[in-house]
N, C-alpha and C positions, 0 to 999 in steps of 0.2 A: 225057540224064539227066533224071531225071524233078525237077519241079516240087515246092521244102518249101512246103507250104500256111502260114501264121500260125500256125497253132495249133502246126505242128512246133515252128515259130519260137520261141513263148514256153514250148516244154516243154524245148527244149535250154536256156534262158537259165534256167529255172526252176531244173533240174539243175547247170549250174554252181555257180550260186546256192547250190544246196543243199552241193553237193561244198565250195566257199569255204566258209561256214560253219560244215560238220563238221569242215575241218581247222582253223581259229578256235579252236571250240569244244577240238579236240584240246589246242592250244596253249597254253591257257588252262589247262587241268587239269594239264599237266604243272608247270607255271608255277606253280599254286596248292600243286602239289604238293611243289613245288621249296622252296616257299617255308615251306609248312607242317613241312616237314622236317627242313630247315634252322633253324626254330623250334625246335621237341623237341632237335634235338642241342644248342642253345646252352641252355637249360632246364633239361637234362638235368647239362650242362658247368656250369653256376654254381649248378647247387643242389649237386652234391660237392663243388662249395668252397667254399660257404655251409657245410654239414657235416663237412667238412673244417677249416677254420679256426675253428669252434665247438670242434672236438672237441680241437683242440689248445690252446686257450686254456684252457679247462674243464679239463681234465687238469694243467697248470700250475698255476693254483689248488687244484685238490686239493693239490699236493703241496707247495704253501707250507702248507696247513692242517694237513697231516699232520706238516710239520715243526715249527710252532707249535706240535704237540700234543706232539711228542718235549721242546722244548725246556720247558714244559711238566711230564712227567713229572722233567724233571732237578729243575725245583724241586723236589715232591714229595720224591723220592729225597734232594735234603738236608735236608728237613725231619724226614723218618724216620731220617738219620744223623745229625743236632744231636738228638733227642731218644734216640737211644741213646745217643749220646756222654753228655749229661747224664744219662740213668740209670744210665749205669757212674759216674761223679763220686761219684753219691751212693750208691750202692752201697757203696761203699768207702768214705765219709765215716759210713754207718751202722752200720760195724763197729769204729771208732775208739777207741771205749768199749763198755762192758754195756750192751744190749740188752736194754730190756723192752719188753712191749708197749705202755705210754703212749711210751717215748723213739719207738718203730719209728714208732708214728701222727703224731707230733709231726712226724719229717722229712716222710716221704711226704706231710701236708698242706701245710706249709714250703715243700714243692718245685712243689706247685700240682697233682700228681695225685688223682683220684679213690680210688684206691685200691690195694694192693700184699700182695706176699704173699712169704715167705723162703723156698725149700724145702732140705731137705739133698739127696746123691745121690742116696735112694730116692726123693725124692717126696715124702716130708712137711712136714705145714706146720710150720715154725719161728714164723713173726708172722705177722700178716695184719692189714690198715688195711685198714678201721676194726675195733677189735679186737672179737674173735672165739673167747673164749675156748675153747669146745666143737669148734670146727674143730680146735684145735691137734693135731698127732700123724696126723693124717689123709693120705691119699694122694688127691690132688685134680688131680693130671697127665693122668689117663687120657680125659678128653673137649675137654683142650684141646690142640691139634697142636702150638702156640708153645710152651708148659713142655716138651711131650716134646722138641723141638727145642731146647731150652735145653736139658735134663738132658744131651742128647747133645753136651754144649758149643758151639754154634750160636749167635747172637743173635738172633732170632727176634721177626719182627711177625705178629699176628692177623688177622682180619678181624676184623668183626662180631659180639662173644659178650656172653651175659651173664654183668653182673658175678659171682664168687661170692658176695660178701657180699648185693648187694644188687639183682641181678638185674637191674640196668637194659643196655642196651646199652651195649657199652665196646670201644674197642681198645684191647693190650694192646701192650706191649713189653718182652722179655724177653732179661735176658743172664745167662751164667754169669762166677761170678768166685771169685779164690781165697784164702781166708781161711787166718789161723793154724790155724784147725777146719779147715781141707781145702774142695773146693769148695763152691762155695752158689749156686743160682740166684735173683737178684730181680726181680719180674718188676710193673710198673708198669702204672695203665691212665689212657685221659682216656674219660670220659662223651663218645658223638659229641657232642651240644650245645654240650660246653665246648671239645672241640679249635679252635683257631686254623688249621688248614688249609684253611679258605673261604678265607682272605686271600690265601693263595699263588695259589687259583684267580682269584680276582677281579684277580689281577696280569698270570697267564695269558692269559686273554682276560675283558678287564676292562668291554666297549663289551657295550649289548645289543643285538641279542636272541641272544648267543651263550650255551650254556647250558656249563656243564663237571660232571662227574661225578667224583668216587671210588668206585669200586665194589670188593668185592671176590668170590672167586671165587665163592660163594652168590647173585652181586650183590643181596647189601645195600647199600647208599649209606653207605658212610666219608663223606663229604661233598660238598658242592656250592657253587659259586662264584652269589654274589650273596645266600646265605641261609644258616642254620645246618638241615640238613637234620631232619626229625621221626626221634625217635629208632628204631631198628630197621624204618626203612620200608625197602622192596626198590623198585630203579631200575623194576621193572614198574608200580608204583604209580604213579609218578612219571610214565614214559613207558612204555607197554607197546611201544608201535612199535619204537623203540630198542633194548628190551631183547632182546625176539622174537628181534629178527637178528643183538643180539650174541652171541646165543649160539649162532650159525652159522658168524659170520664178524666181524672185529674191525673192517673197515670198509664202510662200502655204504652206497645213499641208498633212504629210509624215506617213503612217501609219494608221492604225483602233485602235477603241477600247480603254482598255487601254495602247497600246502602238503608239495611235496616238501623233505626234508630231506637232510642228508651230515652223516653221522658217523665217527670216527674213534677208535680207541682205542691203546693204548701201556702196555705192562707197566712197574711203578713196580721196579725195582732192590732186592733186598733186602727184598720185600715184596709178600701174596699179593695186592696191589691193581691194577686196572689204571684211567689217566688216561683219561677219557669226552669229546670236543670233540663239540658239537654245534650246527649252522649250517643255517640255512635257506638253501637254494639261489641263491633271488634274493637275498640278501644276500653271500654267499659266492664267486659270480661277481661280476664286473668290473663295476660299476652301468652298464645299458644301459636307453637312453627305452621305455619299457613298450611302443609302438608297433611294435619291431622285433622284440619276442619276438611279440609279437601277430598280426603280418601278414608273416612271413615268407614264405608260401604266395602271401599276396597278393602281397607283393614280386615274386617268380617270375614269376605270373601276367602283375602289370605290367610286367615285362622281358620277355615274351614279346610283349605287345603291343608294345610299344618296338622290338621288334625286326622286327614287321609292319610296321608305322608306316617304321621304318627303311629296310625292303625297298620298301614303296609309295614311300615320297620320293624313294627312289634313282632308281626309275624314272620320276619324274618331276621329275626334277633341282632337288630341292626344299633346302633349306640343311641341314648338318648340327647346325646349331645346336640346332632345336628337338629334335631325339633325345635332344642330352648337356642339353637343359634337363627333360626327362620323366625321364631317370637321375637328374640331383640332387635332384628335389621327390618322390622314393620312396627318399631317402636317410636313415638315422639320425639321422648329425650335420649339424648346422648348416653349411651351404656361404654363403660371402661372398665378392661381387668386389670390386675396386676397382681404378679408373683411377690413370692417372701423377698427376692433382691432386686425390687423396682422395679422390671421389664413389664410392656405391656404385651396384656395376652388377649386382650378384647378388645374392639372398637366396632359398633353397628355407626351404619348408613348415617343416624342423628347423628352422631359424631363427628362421622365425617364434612357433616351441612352446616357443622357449629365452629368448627376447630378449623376447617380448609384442611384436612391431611387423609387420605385415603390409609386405606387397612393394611395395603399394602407397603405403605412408606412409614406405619409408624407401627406395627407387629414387630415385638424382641425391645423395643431401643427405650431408652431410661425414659420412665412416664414422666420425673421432674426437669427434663433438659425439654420433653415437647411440651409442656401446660402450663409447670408451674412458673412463676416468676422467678428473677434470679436472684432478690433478697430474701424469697422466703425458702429456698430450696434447702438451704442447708437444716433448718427448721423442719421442714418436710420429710426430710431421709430419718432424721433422731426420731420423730414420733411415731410415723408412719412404718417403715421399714425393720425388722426385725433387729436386735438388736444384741450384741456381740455375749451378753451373759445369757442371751434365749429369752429371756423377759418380751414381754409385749405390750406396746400401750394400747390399750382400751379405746374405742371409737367411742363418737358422741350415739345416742342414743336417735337422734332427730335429724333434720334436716338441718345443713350449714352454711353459711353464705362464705363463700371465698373469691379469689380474682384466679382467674386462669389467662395463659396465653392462648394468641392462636395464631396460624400458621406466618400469618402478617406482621407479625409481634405485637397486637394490638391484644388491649387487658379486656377481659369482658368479665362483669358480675355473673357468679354462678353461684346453683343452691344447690349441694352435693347429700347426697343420701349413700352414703354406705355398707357396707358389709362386707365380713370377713368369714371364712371357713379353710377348716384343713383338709388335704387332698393330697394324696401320695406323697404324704410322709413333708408334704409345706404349706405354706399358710399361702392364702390366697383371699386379694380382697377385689370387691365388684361394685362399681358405683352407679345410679344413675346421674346424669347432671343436665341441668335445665337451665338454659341463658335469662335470665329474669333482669335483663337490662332494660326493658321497657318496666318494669316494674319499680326497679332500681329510682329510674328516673321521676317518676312519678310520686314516690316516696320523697326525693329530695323538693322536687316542689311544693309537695304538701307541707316536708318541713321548713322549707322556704319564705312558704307564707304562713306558716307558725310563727315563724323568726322577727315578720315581719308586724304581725299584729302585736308581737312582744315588746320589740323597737319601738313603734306604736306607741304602745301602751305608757312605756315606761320614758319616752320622749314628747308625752300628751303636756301640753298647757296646761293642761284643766285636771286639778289633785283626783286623785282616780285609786279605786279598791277593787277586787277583786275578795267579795262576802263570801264566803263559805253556808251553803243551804244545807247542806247534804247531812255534813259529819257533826262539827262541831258549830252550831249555829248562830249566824254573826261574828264568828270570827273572819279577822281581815287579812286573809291569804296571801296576796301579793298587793301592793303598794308600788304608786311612783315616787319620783322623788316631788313631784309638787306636792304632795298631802304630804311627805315628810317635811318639807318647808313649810308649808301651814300649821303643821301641830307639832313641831320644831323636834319630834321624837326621830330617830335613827329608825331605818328600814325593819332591820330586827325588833326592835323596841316594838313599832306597830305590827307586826305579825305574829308578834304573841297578846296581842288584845281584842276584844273583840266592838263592834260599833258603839255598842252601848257604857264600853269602858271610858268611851275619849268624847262620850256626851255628856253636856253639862243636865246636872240632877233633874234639874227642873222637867228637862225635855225628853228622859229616858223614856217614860211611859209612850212618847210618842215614838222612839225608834224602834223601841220592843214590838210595837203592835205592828210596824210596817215589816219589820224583819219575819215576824212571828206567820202574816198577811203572805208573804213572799214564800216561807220555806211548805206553808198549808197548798199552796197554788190556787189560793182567793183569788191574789192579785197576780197580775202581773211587770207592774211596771208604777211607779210610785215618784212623787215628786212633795217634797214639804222643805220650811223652813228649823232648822233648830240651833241651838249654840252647841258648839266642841270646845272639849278644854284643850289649852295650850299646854306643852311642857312644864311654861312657867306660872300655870295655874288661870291666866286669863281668858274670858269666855272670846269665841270668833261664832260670830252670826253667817252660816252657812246655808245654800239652798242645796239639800240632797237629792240628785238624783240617781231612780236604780230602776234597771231591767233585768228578768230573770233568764240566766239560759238554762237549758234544761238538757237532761241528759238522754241518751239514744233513744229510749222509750217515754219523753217527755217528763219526766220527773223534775222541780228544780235542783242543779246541783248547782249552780251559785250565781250570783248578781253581781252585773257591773256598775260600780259606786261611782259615782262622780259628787263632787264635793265644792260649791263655788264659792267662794267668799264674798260674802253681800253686807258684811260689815259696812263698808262705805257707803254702798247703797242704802242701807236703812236709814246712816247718819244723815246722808242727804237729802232723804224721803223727812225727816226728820227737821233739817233745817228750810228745805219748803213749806212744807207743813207751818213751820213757823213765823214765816213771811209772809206766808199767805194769811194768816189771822191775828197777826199783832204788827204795829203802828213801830216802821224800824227807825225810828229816832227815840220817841221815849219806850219805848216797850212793852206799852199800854195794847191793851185791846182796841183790835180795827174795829171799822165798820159792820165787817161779813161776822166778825166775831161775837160783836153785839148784839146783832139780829138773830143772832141762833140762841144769844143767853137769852133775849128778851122774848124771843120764840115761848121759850121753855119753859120760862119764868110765867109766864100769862097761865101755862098749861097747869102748872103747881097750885099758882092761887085760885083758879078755877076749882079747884077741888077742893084746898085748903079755907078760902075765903079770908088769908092773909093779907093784911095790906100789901102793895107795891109799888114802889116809887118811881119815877125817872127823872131824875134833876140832869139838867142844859144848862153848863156851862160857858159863859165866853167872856173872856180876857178884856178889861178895860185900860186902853191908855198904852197898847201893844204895841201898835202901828210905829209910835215915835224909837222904839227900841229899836227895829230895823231899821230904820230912817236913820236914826244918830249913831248909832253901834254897830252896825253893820249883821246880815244876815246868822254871823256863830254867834255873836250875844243875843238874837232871838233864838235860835236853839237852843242854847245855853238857860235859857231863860224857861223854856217849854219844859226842856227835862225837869230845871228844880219844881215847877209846875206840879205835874206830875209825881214827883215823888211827894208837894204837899200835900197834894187832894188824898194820893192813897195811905196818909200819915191820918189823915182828917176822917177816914171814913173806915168801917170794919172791916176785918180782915175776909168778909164773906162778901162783899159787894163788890161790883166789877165795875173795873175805872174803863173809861175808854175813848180815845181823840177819835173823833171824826172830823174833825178840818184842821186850819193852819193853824188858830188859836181858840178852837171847840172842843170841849169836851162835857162827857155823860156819866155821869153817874149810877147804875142801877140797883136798886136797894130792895132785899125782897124779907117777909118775916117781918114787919115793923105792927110794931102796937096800933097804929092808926097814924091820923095825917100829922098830928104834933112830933110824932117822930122824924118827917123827914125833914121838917122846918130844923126841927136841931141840926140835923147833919147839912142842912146848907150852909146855917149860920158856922158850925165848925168849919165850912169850907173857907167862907169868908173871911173868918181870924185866922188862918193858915195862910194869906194871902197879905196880910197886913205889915208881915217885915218886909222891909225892902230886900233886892236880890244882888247879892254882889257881883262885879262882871271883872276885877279882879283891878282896873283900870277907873272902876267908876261904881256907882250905886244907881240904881232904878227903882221906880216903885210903881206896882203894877196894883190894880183892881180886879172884881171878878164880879160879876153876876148872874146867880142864879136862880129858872127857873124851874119849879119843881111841878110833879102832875101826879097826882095819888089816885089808886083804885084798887076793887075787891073785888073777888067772884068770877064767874063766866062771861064771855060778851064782850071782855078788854080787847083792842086791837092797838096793833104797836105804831102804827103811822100815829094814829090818835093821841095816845100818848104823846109822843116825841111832839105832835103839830100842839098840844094845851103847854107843854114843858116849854115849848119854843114860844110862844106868846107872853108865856109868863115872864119868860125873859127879859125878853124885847120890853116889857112894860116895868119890869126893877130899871133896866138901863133909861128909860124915860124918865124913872123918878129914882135917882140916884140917894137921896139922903132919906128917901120914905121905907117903910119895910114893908114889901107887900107879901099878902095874904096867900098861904098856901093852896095855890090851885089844885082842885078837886074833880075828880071825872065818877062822875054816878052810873053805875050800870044796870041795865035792864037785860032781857031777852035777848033784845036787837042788835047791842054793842053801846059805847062810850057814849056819853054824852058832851055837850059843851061843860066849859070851866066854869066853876062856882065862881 
C-alpha cells in the first residue's frame, strides 16, 4: 500500500473537522428552530386568550349598561304616566263649573304648566292659556301629531314644538276626555327649561363623567341629566359623534383611543322619546392600571422572551424560579408572598406602582406593619399566620375585598385572591391584589342613589306601593308611610297583603284584571278609580296609579303603586253636580234639570203614546209677602211652597222652580187629560191653608196652567208656551175653573191649545 504523506494526514483530519461541524452547525438550527417555533405557537396561544377574555369581559359591561339604560327608561316612562295622569285630574277638575278664559288660565298656571289649549271633536280651540282671544274657533290640530292623536282618542306625548301661543320650545301632553258637551281634548305643555325630568336623569346615572340624553324622534334634546338643556338645541349640537350614529343604529362606540365612547339608547313607552346613556370606555370597563392597556403587545413580546429564557435554562438546568419570577414583574396586579411567620418574600413591579414601596425596601419585613391597617393587624397575624398548636386556618375559596395601606398611609380598597402551599418543610402563601377603588366608588354611588330613590320613595306625599309581578302576585312589598296613613294599617300589616286584600269587594274584579294585565305584560302602565278598605272597615275612593318595571331581560318584576285619595274630590264633583241641576233654596229641580227630564219624557211617550202633562205654576198675591215681611218670609214662604206641591203630586213626577215665584210640574203616565186637571186641583187645595211666618200669618194663592199630549211630534217650548197661556188665562179669571188645555199632535209637532 502506498505511503499518506502529512499533508494527506491533515486534509483527512481537516475534513472530519469540517463534516463535525456542519452537522453542529445542522443541530443547532434545528434546535433554534425548534425553539423559535415553539415561541410563535405559545404567542400565538395567549394573545387569543388575552383577546378572548378581553372580549368577554367587555361584552358583560355593555350589557349591565344597556340594562342600566332600560331601567333608566322605566323612570322616564312613569314620569310621562304621573304627568298624564295629573293632566286627566285636571282636566276634569276644569269642567266642574263655567269655563272662561280667566278661570281656564288660572288652573293651567295653578297646576304649574306653561301653557294649554281645550279643543272640541273638530279641532277648534275652545280656551287657550295664556289667553288668546283671536285664536278662539280656529283649527290648530293640523301641524301637531299629539292633538291629532288626542282627537282620535289616544293620550298622546310630543317631542319638541313650539308653543302656539308663544313659540318657545315646549313638550306637550295630551289626552281626550268626556264632558256633559261630548268629548274634548286638553292638551298641556312644560317649556323644556322648566321640566323636572333632568332629575330622573341624574338619579339614572347620577356619577360623572356619564352623560344621559332625552331626545326625541327629530332629536331635539327633551332633556339631559346633570343640566337643564338650552331650549330647542338638537343632540348634534350637543354631540355630533353621537348623534351621527344614532341615527344608524341605537347603540355602538363613537370615537378611538382614549377618547373612544359607548352609547346606548332605549325607547321611552308611550312616548316619541328615546333614553340616550353615554360612557367613555375607559370608564365603562372594569378600571384596569393604564400599563396593561398600554403594553399588552409588549406584555406578548415579554412572554415570548420568557419563554426563550425558559427553553435556554431548561437546557441548562437552571431553576424554574426565575421564569415564574419574569411572568409576575409583567403582571397588572400586584403579586405578594409570604412565609409561615409573616415575612414578605415577593413583591412584582404592580406592587410596587400600588403600594409606593420597591422590593427592595420591603423583601424579609412583617407583611402586616407594611399593608395591613393597625386595627386589624392583630386579627391578621391569628388567622392568617400559622399558629402555635400547628393548626391552620383555611383561606376563602374566592376573591376578597379588604383595605390595605400604602406607603403614604393612605387605605385603599383591595380585592385579594390568595393562595397557600408548602415548601421546604413551611407553609407559604401568594396573593394577587387589584386596587379596585374606582370600582369601590362607583358602587357607592350606585348605592347612593339607591338610597336615595328609597328616601324618595318612602318621604313621597303621594301613598305609594311597591307590587310584587314576579313572585307572589299583587302582593305589596314595600309601602310608605302615606298609604299606611291612608289605610290606617302598620307597614308590616300591609306587606303581608296583597292589592286586592285592602280593595273594597265591589271593585276587586277590577284590580285583579289590572294586576293580572300588568304581571302578563299586556299592559304596561294603568290608571283607574276604585274604593280601599280602611283598618276601620270604611271605603276611601282612590285613583290608582301603576307602572311596570321590568327586570334585566324585560320581564315584569314589579310596579310602582301610587294611590291618591279622590274621596273629596268625587264628593265635590258630587256637590257640583248638584248645584248645577237643582234650585238651592227649595231643592227642587232647576231649569237645566227639567229640560233634560222633559227631554226624555217626550222621547217615552213617543213610543208609549202615554199621556203627558206640563202644569205652570205661579204664586198669587206673592209680591206683598216681600213687601211687608221682608225677603226670609218670601223664602220662607217658597220652601213650604214647595214641599206642598211635592206633598200634592206623585211621588214619580218632577217638581221644579224655574223663577222667583214659578214653578213646573211634570207628570208622565197619566190615563188621559182628566187626570192632570186632578192633580192641579190637588195643587190648589195644598195652597189653601194659610202659611205661618212665625210673627204673622199669610195667605197665598196659586194658579195653574196645565198642557197635555201624546205620541211623537211633542216639542217642549210648545208645551211650556200652551201651559204658560193657560195660566196667564186662570189668573185673568180668578174664580172660573178653566178648561184643561190640550196640544194635538200630528207628524209635524204640537198644535195650538184646545
Amino acid at each position: 500500500m502506498p505511503r499518506r504523506t502529512a499533508s494527506d494526514r491533515e486534509g483527512a483530519q481537516g475534513g472530519m473537522a469540517s463534516g463535525s461541524g456542519g452537522r453542529g452547525r445542522t443541530a443547532m438550527v434545528v434546535r433554534v428552530t425548534a425553539m423559535v417555533g415553539a415561541v410563535v405557537v405559545m404567542v400565538t396561544l395567549v394573545g387569543w386568550a388575552f383577546r378572548s377574555n378581553e372580549s368577554g369581559r367587555r361584552e358583560a359591561q355593555l350589557r349591565r349598561f344597556d340594562a342600566r339604560a332600560v331601567t333608566g327608561a322605566g323612570f322616564v316612562q312613569a314620569y310621562v304616566s304621573d304627568t298624564l295622569g295629573r293632566e286627566s285630574r285636571l282636566a276634569t277638575m276644569s269642567m266642574r263649573g263655567p269655563l272662561t278664559p280667566t278661570s281656564f288660565d288660572s288652573i293651567v298656571k295653578h297646576a304649574g304648566f306653561r301653557s294649554a289649549v281645550l279643543l272640541d271633536p273638530q279641532g277648534r280651540l275652545l280656551q287657550v292659556s295664556p289667553p288668546s282671544p283671536a285664536m278662539l274657533g280656529s283649527r290648530i290640530a293640523g301641524p301637531y301629531l299629539h292633538l291629532r292623536q288626542a282627537l282620535d282618542g289616544r293620550r298622546a306625548v310630543s317631542g319638541v314644538v313650539p308653543s302656539l301661543v308663544e313659540g318657545v320650545p315646549v313638550i306637550a301632553f295630551a289626552i281626550p276626555f268626556l264632558t256633559p258637551n261630548g268629548w274634548r281634548v286638553f292638551s298641556a305643555t312644560y317649556a323644556i327649561a322648566d321640566t323636572p325630568l333632568y332629575l330622573f336623569l341624574n338619579n339614572a346615572a347620577p356619577f360623572h363623567p356619564y352623560q344621559t340624553y332625552v331626545v326625541d324622534t327629530q332629536g331635539a334634546v327633551v332633556s339631559a341629566g346633570g343640566d337643564v338643556p338650552e331650549t330647542g338645541r338638537l343632540l348634534g349640537d350637543r354631540d355630533a359623534a353621537v348623534a351621527a350614529s344614532l341615527a344608524r343604529r341605537p347603540s355602538g362606540l363613537v370615537g378611538d383611543g382614549e377618547d373612544a365612547r359607548y352609547y346606548t339608547s332605549v325607547p321611552v313607552k308611550n312616548a316619541p322619546w328615546r333614553l340616550v346613556f353615554v360612557a367613555p370606555t375607559r370608564v365603562l370597563y372594569d378600571p384596569l392600571p393604564a400599563s396593561v392597556v398600554r403594553t399588552q403587545w409588549g406584555a406578548l413580546t415579554g412572554f415570548a422572551l420568557v419563554c426563550l429564557m425558559a427553553i435556554v435554562l431548561f437546557e441548562r438546568n437552571l431553576a424554574q424560579r426565575e421564569r415564574w419570577r419574569s411572568v409576575l414583574d409583567t403582571a397588572g396586579d400586584a403579586f405578594v408572598g409570604m412565609d409561615a411567620r409573616g415575612r414578605i418574600t415577593d413583591w412584582n413591579a404592580a406592587a410596587g406602582r400600588t403600594f409606593g414601596w420597591t422590593a427592595a425596601e420591603v423583601l424579609g419585613r412583617d407583611l402586616a406593619d407594611v399593608l395591613v391597617p393597625e386595627r386589624y393587624r392583630r386579627a391578621f397575624r391569628e388567622a392568617v399566620v400559622d399558629r402555635d398548636d400547628g393548626g391552620e386556618q383555611p383561606l376563602p375559596d374566592g376573591p376578597v375585598q379588604l383595605r390595605a395601606l400604602t406607603r403614604a398611609g393612605a387605605e385603599l380598597p383591595v380585592e385579594l385572591t390568595a393562595s397557600a402551599l408548602t415548601w421546604r418543610g413551611g407553609r407559604h402563601f401568594h396573593g394577587f391584589v387589584r386596587d379596585v377603588t374606582d370600582r369601590v366608588r362607583a358602587a357607592e354611588e350606585i348605592a347612593a342613589a339607591e338610597r336615595r330613590f328609597r328616601v324618595a320613595f318612602d318621604s313621597a306625599p303621594v301613598p305609594m306601593a311597591l307590587t310584587d309581578l314576579a313572585g307572589e302576585t299583587g302582593r305589596l312589598g314595600r309601602v310608605n308611610a302615606e298609604l299606611c296613613g291612608l289605610l290606617g294599617y302598620s307597614a308590616e300589616q300591609l306587606e303581608e297583603r296583597t292589592l286586592s286584600d285592602v280593595t273594597h269587594p265591589d271593585d276587586r274584579a277590577t284590580t285583579d284584571d289590572v294586576v293580572t294585565g300588568l304581571a302578563s305584560g299586556e299592559i304596561a302602565s294603568c290608571t283607574c278609580e276604585v274604593r280601599v278598605l280602611h283598618a276601620d272597615g270604611h271605603a276611601v275612593w282612590v285613583e290608582v296609579s301603576v307602572n311596570v318595571i321590568g327586570d334585566d331581560d324585560g320581564r315584569p318584576r314589579f310596579a310602582v303603586t301610587q294611590l291618591d285619595d279622590v274621596t273629596a274630590d268625587r264628593a265635590e264633583t258630587e256637590r257640583l253636580n248638584a248645584l248645577a241641576l237643582q234650585d238651592p233654596l227649595t231643592g227642587l229641580a232647576n231649569r237645566l234639570l227639567l229640560a233634560d227630564r222633559l227631554a226624555q219624557a217626550i222621547i217615552r211617550t213617543s213610543r208609549s203614546f202615554r199621556t203627558l202633562a206640563v202644569l205652570l205654576c205661579d204664586l198669587d198675591a206673592f209680591k206683598p209677602v216681600n213687601d211687608d215681611h221682608g225677603h226670609a218670609a218670601g223664602d220662607a214662604v217658597l220652601k213650604e211652597v214647595a214641599h206642598r206641591i211635592r206633598g200634592a203630586v206623585r211621588p214619580a213626577d218632577t217638581v221644579a222652580r224655574i223663577g222667583g215665584d214659578e214653578f213646573v210640574v211634570l207628570c208622565e203616565d197619566l190615563e188621559g187629560p182628566d187626570a192632570a186637571d186632578t192633580i192641579a186641583e190637588r195643587i190648589r187645595g195644598a195652597m189653601a191653608a194659610p202659611f205661618d211666618l212665625g210673627r204673622g200669618r199669610v195667605q197665598v194663592g196659586i194658579s195653574v196652567g196645565a198642557a197635555v199630549g201624546e205620541g211623537p211630534g211633542l216639542e217642549p217650548d210648545a208645551l211650556l208656551a200652551v201651559a204658560d197661556e193657560h195660566m196667564y188665562r186662570e189668573k185673568r179669571r180668578p174664580r172660573e175653573r178653566a178648561a184643561v188645555a190640550g196640544v194635538e199632535t200630528s207628524g209635524s209637532g204640537p198644535a195650538t191649545a184646545g
